[in-house]
The first five atom37 places (N, CA, C, CB, O) and aatype in JSON, in Angstrom:
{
  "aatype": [20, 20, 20, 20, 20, 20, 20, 20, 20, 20, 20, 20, 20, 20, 20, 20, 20, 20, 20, 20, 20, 20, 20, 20, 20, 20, 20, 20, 20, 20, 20, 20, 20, 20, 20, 20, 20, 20, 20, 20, 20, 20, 20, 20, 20, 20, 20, 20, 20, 20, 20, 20, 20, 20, 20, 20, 20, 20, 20, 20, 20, 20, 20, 20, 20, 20, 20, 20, 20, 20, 20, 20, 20, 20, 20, 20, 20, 20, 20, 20, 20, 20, 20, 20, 20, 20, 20, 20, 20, 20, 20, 20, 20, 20, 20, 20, 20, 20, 20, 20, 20, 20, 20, 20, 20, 20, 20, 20, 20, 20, 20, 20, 20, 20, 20, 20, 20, 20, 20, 20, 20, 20, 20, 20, 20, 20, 20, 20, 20, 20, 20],
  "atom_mask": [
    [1, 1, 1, 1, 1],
    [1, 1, 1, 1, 1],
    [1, 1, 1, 1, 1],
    [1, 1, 1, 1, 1],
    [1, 1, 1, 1, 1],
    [1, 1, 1, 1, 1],
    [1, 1, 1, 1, 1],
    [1, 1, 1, 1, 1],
    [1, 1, 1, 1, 1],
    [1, 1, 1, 1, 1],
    [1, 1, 1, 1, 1],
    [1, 1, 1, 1, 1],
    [1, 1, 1, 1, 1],
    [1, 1, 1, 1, 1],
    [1, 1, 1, 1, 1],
    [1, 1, 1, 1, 1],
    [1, 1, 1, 1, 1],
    [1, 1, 1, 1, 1],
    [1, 1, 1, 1, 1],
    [1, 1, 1, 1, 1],
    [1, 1, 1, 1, 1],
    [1, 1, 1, 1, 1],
    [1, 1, 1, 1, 1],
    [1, 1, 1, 1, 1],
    [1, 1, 1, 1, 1],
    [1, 1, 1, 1, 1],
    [1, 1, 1, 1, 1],
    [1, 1, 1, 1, 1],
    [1, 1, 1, 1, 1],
    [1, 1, 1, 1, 1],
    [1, 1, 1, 1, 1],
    [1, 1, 1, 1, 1],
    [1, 1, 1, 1, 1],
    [1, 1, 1, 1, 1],
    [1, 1, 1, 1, 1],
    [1, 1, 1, 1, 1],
    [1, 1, 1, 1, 1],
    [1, 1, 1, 1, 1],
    [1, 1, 1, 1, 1],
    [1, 1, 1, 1, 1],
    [1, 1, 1, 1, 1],
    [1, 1, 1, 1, 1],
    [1, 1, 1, 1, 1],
    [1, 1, 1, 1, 1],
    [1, 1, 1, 1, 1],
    [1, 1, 1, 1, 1],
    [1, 1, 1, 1, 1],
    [1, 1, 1, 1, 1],
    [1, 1, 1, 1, 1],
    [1, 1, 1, 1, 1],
    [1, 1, 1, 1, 1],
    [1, 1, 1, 1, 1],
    [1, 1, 1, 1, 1],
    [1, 1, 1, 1, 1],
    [1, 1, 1, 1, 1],
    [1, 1, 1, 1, 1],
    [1, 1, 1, 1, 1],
    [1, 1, 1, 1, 1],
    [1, 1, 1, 1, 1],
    [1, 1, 1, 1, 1],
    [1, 1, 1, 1, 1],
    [1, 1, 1, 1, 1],
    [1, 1, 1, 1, 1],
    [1, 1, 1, 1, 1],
    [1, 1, 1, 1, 1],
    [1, 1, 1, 1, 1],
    [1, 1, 1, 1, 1],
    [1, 1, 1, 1, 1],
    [1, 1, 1, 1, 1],
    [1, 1, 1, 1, 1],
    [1, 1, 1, 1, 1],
    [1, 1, 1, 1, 1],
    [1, 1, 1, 1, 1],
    [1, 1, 1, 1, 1],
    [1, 1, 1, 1, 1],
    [1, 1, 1, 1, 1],
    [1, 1, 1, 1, 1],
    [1, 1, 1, 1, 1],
    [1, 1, 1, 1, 1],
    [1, 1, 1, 1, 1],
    [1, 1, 1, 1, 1],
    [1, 1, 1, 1, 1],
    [1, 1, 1, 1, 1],
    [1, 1, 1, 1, 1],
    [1, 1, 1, 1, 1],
    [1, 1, 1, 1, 1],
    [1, 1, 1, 1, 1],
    [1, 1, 1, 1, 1],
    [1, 1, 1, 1, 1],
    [1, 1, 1, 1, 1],
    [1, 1, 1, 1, 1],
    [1, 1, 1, 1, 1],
    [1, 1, 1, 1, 1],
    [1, 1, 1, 1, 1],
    [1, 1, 1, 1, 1],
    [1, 1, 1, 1, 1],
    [1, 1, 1, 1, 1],
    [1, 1, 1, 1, 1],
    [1, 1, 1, 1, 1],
    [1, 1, 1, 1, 1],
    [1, 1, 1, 1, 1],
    [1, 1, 1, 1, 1],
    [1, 1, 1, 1, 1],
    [1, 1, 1, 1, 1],
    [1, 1, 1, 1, 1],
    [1, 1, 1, 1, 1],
    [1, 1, 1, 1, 1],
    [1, 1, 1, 1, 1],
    [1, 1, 1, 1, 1],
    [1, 1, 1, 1, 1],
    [1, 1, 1, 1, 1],
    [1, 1, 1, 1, 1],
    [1, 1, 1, 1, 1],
    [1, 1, 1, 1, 1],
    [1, 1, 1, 1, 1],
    [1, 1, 1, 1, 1],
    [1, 1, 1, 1, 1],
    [1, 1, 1, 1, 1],
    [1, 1, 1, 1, 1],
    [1, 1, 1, 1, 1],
    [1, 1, 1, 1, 1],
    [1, 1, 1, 1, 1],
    [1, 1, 1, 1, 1],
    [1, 1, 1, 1, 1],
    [1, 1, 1, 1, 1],
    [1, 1, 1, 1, 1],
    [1, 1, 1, 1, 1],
    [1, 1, 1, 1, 1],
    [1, 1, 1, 1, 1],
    [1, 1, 1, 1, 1],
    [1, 1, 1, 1, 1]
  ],
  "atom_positions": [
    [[18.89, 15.85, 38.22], [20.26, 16.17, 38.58], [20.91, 16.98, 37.46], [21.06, 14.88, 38.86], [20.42, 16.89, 36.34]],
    [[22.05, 17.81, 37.67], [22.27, 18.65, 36.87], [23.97, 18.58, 36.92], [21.48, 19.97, 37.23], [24.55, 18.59, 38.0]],
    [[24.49, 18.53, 35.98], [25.86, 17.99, 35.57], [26.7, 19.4, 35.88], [25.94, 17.37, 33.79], [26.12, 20.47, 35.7]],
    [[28.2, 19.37, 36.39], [29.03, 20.82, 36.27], [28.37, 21.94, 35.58], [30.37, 20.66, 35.47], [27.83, 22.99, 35.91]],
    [[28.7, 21.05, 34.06], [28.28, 22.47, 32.62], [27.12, 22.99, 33.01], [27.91, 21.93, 30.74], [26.83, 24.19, 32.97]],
    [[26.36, 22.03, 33.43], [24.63, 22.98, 33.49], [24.61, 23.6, 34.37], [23.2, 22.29, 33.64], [23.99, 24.62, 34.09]],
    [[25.01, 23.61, 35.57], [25.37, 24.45, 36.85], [26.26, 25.81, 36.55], [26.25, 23.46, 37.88], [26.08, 26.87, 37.15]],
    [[27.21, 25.59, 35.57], [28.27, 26.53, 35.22], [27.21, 27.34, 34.48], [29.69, 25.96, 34.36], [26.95, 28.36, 35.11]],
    [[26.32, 27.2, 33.04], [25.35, 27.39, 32.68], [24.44, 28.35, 33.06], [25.06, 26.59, 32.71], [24.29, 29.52, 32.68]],
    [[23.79, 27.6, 33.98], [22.35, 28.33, 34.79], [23.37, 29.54, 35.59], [21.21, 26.94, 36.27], [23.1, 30.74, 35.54]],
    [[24.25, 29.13, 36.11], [24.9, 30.34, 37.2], [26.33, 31.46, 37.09], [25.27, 29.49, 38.46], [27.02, 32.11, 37.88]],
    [[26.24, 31.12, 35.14], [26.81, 32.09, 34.65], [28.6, 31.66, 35.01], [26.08, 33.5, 35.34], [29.49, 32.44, 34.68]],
    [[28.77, 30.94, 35.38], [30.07, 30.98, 35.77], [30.74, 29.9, 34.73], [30.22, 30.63, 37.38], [30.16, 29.46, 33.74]],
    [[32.48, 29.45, 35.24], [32.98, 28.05, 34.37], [32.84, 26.97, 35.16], [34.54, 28.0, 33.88], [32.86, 26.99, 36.39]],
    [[32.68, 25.94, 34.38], [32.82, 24.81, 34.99], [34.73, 24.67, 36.39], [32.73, 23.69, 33.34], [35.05, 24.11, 37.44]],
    [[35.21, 25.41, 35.55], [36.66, 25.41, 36.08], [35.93, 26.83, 37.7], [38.31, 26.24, 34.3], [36.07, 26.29, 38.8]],
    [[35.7, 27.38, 37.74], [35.05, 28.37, 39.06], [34.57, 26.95, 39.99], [33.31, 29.73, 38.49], [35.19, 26.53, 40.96]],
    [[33.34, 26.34, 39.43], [33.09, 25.52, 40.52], [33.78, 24.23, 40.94], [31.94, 25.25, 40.39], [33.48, 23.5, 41.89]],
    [[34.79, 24.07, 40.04], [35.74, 22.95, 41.04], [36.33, 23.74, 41.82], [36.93, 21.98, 40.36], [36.31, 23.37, 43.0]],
    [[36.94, 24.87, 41.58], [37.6, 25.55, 42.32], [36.49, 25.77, 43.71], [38.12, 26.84, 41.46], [36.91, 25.58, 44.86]],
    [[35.63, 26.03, 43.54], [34.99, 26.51, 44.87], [34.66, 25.0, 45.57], [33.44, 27.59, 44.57], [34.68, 24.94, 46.8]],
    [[34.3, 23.55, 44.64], [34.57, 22.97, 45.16], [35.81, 22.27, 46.28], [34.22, 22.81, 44.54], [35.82, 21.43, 47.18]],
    [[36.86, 23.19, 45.59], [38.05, 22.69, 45.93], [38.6, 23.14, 47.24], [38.9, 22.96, 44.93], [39.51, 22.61, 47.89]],
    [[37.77, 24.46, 47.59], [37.93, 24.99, 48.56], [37.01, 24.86, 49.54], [38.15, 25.98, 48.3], [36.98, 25.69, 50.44]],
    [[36.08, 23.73, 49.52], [35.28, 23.44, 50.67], [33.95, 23.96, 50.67], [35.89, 23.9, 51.79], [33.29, 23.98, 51.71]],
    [[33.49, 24.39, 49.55], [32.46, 25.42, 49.32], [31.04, 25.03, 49.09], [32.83, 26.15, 48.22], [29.95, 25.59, 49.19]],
    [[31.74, 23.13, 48.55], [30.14, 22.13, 48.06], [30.32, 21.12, 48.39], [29.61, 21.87, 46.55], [30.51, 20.21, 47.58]],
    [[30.34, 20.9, 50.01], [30.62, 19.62, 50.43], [29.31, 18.38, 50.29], [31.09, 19.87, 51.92], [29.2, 17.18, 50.54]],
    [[28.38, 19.55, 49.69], [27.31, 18.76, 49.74], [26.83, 17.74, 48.8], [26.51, 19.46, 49.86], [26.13, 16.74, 48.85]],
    [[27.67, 18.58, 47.68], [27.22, 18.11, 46.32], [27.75, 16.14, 46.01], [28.16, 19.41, 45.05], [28.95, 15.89, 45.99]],
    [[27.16, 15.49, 45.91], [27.19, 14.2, 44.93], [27.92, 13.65, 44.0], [26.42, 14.17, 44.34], [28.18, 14.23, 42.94]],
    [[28.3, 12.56, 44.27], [29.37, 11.92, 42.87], [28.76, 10.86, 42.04], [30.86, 11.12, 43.4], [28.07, 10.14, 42.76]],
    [[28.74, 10.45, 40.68], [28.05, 9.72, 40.53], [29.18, 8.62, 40.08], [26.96, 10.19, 39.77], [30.32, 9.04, 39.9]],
    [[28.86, 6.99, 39.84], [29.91, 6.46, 40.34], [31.0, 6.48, 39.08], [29.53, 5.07, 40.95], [31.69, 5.52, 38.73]],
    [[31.0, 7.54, 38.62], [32.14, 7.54, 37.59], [33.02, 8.44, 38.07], [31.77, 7.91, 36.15], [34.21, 8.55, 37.77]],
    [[31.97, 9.48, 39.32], [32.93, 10.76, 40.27], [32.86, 12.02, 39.52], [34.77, 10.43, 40.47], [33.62, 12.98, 39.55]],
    [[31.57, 11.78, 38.7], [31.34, 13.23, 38.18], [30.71, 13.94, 39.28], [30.4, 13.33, 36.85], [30.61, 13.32, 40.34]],
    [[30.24, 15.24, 39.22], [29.54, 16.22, 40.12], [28.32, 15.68, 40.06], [29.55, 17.74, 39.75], [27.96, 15.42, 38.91]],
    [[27.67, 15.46, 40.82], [25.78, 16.28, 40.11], [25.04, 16.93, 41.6], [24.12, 14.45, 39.28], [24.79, 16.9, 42.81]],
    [[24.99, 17.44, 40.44], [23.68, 18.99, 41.62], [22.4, 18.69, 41.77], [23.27, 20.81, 40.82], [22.15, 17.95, 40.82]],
    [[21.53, 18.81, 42.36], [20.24, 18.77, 42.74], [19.82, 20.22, 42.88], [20.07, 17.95, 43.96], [20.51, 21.23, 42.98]],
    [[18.33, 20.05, 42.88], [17.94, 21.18, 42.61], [18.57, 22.17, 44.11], [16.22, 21.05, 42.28], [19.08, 23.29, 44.15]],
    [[18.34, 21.41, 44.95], [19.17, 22.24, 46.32], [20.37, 22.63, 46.34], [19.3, 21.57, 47.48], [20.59, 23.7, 46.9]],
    [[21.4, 21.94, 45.78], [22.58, 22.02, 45.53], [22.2, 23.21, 44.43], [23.33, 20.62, 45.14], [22.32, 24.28, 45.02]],
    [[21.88, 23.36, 43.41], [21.59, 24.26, 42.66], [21.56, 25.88, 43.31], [20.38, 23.77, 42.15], [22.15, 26.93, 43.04]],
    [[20.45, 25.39, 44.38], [20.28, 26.98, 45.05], [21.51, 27.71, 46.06], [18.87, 26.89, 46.1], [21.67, 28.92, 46.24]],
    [[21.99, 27.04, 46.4], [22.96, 26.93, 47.22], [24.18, 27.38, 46.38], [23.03, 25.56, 47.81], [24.97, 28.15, 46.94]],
    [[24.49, 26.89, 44.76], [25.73, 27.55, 44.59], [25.23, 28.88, 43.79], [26.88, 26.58, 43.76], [26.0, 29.72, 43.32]],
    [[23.53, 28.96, 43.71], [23.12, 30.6, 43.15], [23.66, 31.79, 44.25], [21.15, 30.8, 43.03], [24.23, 32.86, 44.04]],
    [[23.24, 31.16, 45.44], [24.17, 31.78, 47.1], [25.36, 32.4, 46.8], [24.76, 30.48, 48.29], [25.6, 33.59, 46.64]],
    [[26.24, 31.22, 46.73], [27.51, 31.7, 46.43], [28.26, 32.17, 45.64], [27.98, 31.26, 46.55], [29.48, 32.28, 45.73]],
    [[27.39, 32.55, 44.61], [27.53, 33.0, 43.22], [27.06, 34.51, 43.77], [26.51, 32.12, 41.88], [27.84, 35.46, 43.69]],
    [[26.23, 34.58, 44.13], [25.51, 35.9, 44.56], [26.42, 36.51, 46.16], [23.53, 35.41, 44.9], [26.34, 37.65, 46.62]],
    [[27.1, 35.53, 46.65], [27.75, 36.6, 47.95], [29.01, 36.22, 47.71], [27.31, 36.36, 49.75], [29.55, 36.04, 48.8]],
    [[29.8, 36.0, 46.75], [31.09, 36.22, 45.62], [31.19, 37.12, 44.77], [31.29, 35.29, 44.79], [32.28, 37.66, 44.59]],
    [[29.77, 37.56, 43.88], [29.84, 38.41, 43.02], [29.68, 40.23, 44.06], [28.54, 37.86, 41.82], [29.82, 41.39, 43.66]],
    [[29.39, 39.75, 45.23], [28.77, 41.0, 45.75], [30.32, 41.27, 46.92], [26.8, 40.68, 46.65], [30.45, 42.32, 47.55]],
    [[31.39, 40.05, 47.02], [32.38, 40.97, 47.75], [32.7, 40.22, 48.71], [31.93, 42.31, 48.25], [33.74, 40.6, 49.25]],
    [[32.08, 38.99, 49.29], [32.53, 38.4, 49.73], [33.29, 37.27, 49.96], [32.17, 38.55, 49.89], [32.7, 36.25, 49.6]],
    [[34.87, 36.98, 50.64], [35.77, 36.38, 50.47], [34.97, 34.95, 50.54], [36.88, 36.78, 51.36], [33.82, 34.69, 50.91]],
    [[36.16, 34.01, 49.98], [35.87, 32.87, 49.94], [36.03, 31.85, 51.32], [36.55, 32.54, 48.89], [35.43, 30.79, 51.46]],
    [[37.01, 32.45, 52.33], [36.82, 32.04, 53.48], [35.59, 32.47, 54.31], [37.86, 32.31, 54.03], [35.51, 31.88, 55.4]],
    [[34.82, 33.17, 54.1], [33.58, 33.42, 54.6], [32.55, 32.72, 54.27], [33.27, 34.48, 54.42], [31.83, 32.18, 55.11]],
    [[32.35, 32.65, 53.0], [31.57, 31.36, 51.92], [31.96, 30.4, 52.65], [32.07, 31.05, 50.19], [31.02, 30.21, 53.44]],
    [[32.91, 29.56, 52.91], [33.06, 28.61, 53.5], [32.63, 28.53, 54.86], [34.1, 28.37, 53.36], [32.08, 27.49, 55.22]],
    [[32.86, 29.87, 56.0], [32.56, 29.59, 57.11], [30.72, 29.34, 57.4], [33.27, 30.71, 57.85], [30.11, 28.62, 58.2]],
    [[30.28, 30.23, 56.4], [28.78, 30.62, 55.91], [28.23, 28.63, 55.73], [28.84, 31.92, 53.86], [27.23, 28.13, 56.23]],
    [[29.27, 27.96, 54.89], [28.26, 26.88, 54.26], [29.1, 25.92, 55.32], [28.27, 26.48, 52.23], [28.59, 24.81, 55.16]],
    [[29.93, 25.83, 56.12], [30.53, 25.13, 57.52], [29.34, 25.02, 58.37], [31.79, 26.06, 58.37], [28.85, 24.01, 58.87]],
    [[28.92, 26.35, 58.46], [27.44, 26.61, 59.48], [26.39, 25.68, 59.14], [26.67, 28.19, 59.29], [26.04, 24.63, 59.68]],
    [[25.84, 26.45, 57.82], [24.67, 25.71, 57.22], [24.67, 23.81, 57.22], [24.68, 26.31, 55.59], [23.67, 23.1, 57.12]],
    [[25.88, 23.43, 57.34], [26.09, 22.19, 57.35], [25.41, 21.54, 58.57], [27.45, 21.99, 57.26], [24.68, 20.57, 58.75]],
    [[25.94, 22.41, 59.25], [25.97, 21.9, 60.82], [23.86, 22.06, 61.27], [27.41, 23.47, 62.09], [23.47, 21.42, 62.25]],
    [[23.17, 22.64, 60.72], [21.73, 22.81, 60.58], [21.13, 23.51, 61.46], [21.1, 21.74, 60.56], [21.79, 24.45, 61.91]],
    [[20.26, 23.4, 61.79], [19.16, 24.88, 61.92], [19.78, 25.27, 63.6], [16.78, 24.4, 61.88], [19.05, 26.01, 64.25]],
    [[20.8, 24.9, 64.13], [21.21, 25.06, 65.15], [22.43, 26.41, 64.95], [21.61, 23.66, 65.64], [23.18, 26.91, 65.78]],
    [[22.29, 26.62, 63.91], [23.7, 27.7, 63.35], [22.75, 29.06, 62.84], [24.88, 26.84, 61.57], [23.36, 30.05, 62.43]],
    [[21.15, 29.09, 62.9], [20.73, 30.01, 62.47], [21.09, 31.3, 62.63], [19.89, 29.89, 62.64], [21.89, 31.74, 61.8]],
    [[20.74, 31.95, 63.41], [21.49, 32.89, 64.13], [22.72, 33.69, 63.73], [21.8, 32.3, 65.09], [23.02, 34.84, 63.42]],
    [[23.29, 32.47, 63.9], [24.81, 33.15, 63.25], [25.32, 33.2, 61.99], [25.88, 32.59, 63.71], [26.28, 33.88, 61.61]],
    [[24.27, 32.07, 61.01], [23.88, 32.91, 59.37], [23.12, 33.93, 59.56], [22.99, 32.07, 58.19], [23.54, 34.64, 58.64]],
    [[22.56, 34.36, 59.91], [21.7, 35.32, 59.84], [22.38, 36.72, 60.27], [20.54, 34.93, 60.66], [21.92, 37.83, 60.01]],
    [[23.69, 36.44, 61.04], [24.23, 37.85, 61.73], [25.53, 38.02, 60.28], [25.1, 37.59, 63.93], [26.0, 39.09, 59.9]],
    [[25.85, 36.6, 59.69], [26.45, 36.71, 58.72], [26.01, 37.76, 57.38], [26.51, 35.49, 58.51], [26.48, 38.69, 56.73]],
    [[24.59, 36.77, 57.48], [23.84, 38.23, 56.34], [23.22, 39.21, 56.44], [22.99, 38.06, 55.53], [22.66, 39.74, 55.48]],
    [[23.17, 39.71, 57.71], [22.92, 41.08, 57.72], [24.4, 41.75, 57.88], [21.86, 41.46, 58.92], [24.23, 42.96, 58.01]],
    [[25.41, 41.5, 57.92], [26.69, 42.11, 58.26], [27.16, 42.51, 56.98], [27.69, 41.19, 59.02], [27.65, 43.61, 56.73]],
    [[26.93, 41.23, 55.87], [27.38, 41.28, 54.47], [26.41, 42.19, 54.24], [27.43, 39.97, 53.54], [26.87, 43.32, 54.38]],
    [[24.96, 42.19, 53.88], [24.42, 43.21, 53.74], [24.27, 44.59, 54.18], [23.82, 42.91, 53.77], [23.37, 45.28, 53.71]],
    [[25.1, 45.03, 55.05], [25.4, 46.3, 55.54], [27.19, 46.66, 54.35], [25.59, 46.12, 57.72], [27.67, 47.76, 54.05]],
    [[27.73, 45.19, 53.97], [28.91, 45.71, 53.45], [28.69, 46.13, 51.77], [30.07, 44.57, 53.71], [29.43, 46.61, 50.92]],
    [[27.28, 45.67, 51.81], [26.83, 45.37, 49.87], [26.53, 46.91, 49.92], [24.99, 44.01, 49.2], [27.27, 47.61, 49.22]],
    [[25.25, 47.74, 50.86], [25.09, 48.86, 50.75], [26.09, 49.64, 50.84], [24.35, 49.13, 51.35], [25.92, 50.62, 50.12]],
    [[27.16, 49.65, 51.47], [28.15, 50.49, 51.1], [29.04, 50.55, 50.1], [28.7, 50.54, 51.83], [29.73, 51.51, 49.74]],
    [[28.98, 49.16, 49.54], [29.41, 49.49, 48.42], [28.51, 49.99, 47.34], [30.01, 48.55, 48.06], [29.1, 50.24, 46.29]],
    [[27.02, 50.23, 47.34], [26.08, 50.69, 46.47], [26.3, 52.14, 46.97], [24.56, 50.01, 46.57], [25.99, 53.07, 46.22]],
    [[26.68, 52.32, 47.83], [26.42, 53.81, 48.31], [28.33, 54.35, 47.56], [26.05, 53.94, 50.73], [28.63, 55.42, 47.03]],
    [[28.91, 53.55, 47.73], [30.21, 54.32, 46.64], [30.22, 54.23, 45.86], [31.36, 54.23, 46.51], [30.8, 55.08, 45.18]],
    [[29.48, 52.94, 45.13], [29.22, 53.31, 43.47], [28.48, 54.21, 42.86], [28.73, 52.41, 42.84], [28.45, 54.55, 41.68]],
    [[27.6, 54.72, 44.2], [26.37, 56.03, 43.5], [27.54, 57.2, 43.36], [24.69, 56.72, 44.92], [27.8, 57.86, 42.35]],
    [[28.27, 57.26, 44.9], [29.31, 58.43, 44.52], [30.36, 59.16, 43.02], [30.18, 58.02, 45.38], [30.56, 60.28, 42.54]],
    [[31.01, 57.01, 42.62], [31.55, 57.82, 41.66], [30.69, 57.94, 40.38], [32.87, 57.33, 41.37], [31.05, 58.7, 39.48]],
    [[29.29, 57.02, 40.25], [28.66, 57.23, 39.67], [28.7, 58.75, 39.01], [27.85, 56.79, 40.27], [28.94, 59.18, 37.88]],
    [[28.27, 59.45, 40.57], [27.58, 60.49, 40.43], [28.99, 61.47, 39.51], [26.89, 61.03, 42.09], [28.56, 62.36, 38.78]],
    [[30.3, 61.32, 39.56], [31.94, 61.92, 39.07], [31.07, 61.45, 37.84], [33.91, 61.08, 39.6], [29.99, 62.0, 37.67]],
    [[31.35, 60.77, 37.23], [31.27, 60.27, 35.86], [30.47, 61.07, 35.41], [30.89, 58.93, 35.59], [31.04, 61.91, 34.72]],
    [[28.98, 61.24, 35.51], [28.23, 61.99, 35.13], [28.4, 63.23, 35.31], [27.36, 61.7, 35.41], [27.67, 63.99, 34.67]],
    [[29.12, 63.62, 35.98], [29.83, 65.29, 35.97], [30.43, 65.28, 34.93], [30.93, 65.82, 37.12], [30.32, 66.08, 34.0]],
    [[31.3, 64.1, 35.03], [32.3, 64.57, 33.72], [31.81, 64.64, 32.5], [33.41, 63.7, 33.46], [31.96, 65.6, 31.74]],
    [[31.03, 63.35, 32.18], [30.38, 63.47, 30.7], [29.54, 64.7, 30.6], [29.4, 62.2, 30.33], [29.28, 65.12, 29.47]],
    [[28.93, 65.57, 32.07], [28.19, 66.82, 31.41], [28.7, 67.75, 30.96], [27.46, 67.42, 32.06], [28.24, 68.55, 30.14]],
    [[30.55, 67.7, 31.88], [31.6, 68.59, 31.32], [32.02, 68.63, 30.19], [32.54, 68.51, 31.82], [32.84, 69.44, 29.78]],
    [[31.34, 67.5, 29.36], [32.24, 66.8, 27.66], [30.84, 67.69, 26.65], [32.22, 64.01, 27.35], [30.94, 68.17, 25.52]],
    [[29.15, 67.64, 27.91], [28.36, 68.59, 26.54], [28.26, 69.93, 26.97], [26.67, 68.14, 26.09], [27.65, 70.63, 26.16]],
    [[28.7, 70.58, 28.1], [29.12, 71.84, 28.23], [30.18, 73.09, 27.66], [29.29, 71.68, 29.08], [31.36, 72.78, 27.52]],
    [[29.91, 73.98, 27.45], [30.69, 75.17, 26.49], [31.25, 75.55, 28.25], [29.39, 76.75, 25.22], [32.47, 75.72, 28.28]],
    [[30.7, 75.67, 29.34], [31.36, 76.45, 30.38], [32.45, 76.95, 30.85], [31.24, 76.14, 31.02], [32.62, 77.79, 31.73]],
    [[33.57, 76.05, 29.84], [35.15, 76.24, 30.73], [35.44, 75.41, 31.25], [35.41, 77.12, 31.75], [36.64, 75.15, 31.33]],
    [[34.45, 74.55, 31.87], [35.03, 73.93, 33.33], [35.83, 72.87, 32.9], [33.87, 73.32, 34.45], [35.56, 72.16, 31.93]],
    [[37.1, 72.72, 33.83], [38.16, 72.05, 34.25], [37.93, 70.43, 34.82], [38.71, 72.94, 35.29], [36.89, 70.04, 35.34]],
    [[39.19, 69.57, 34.58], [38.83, 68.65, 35.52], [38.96, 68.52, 36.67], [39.11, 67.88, 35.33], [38.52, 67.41, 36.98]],
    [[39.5, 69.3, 37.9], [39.12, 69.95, 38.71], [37.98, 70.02, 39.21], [39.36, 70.7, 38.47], [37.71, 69.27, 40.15]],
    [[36.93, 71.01, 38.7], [35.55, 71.26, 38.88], [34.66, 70.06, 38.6], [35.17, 72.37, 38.05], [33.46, 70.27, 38.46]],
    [[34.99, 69.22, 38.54], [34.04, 68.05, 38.67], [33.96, 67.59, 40.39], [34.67, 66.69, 37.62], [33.01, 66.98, 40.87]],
    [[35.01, 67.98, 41.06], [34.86, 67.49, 42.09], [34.53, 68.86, 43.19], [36.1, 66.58, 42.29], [34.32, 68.86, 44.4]],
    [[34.58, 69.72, 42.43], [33.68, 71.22, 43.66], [32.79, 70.79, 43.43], [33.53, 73.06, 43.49], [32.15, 70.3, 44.37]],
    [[32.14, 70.7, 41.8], [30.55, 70.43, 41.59], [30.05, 69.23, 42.12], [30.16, 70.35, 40.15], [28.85, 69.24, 42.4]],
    [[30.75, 68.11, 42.34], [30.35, 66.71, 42.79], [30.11, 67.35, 44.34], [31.69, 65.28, 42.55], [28.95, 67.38, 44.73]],
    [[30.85, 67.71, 44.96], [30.42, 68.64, 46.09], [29.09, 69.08, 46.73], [30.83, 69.65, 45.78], [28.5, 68.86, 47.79]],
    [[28.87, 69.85, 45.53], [27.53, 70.96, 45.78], [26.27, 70.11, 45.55], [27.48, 72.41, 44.57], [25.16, 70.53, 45.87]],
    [[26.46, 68.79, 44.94], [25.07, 67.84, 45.14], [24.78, 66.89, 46.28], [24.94, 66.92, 44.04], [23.72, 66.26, 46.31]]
  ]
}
């Protein structure tokens, strides 16, 4: 079993994040021990790497919840996790696909910072253009 801190720990976050996500319905699963501390199991473990991972990637916390509402309910909800994560995963690539965009500005600009050419800040975005 694995205490708040070590959970906060392993999954990069604060101990103060996962009450909060506890607080919002997020780890109904998780265990008290009889003093009413947390403890995680290794399942519980994987489960808040989940929500650590479709929080850090954009998704609201009422979704997390509707997401682990489902999972509660068991293999009768498949389906509709599954339309959950391919939906989120259509919203993750677009956001990879706008970070390549301004990616791609930035690196205009810094080529504009080792270039003699003239060019303007302006012309970062004709040239962002022409690629």
């Amino acid at each position: 079993m694995y205490s708040i801190n070590e959970v906060a720990d392993i999954c990069n976050v604060s101990p103060h994040t996962l009450r909060f996500y506890d607080k919002e319905g997020l780890l109904p699963f998780v265990s008290r021990s009889s003093s009413g501390s947390r403890q995680f199991s290794d399942s519980d473990l994987n489960v808040v790497k989940l929500i650590c991972c479709l929080k850090n990637t954009g998704m609201q916390i009422k979704d997390i919840r509707n997401y682990i509402d489902l999972a509660m309910q068991g293999t009768k909800t498949n389906s509709q996790r599954k339309q959950i994560m391919i939906d989120h995963r259509k919203d993750v690539l677009n956001q990879i696909d706008s970070l390549k965009k301004n990616l791609n500005i930035i690196d205009l600009k810094i080529a504009l910072y080792d270039s003699d050419d003239g060019s303007s800040f302006s012309d970062i975005f004709s040239k962002q253009d022409e690629k």
